[in-house]
C-alpha positions in Angstrom: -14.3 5.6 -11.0 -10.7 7.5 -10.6 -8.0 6.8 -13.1 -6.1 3.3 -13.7 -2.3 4.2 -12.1 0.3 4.0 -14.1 2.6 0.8 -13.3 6.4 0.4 -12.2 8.6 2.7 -13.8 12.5 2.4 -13.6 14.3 4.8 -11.3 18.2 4.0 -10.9 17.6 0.4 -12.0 15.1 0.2 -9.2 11.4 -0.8 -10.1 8.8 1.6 -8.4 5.5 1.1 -8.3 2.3 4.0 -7.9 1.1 4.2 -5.0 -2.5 6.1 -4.2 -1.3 6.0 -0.7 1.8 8.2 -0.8 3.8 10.2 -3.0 7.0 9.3 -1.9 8.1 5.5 -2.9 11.7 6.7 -2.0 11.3 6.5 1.7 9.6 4.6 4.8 6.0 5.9 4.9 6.3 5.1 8.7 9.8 6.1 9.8 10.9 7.9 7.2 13.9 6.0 6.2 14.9 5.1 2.5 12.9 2.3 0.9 14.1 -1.1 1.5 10.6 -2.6 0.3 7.6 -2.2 -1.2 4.6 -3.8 0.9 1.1 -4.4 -0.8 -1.1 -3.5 1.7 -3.4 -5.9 0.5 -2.1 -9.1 0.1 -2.8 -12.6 -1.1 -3.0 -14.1 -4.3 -5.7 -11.9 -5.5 -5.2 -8.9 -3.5 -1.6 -8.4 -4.3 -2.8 -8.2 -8.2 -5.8 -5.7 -6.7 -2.9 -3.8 -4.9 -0.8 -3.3 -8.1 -3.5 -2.3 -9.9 -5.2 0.4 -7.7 -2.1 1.5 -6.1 -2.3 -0.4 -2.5 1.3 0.1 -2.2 3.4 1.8 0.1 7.6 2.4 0.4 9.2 0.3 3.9 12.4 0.0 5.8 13.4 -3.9 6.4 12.7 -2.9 9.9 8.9 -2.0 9.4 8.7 -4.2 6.5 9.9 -7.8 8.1 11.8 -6.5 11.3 10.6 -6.8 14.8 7.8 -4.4 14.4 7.5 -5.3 10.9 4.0 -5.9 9.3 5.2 -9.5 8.5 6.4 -10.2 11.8 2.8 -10.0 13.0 2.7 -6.5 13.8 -1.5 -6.0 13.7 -1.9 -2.4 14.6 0.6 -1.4 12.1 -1.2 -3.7 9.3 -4.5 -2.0 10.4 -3.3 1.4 9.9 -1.6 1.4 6.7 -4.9 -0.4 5.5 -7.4 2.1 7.4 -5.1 4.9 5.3 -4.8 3.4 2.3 -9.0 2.9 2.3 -9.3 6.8 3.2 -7.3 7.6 0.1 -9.3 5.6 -1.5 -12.6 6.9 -0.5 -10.9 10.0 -1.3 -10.9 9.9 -4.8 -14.3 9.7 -5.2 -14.9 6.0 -4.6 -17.3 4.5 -2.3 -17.1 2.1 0.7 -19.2 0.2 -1.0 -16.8 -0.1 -3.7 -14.2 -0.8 -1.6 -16.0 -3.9 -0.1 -16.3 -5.2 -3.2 -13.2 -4.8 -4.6 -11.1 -6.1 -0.9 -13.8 -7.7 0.3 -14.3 -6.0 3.5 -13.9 -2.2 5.1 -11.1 -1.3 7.3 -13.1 1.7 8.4 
């Protein structure tokens, strides 16, 4: 199994998670503007702890985030994405789909 990630850190006051999804927690990971949020792509009372602890987090904008093409303003294909990308990084680091079923419950792939 890959490495536990480290856990929020403070950067100007801010807390910042890890994410395995991106390297950037500054900015947007879909438009590239600064961070306004930090979504758990898998969410729920469970899944928000699984997020934190694997690193299913990723930096939004207000308007990706809960704006009108916000994942919490029902925006599907954007909530499929992120989680499609955050499995394949996953996957990537050496962990099966198999584990990922277990661990989410189902596979986005």
């Amino acid at each position: 199994m890959g490495a536990m990630h480290e856990q929020p850190k403070k950067a100007g006051g801010r807390t910042v998670k890890k994410s395995i999804v991106t390297d950037n927690m500054e900015f947007c990971i879909v438009c590239g503007r600064p961070r306004e949020a930090v979504h758990h792509v898998f969410f729920g009372t469970a899944l928000r702890k699984i997020s934190d602890k694997h690193g299913f987090v990723v930096p939004l904008c207000n308007y990706h985030h809960n704006g009108a093409a916000g994942i919490h303003n029902n925006n599907q294909v954007l909530d499929q994405k992120i989680k499609q990308h955050a499995q394949r990084k996953y996957e990537a680091l050496g962990h099966s789909r198999e584990e990922f079923r277990a661990l989410i419950g189902k596979s986005y792939l």
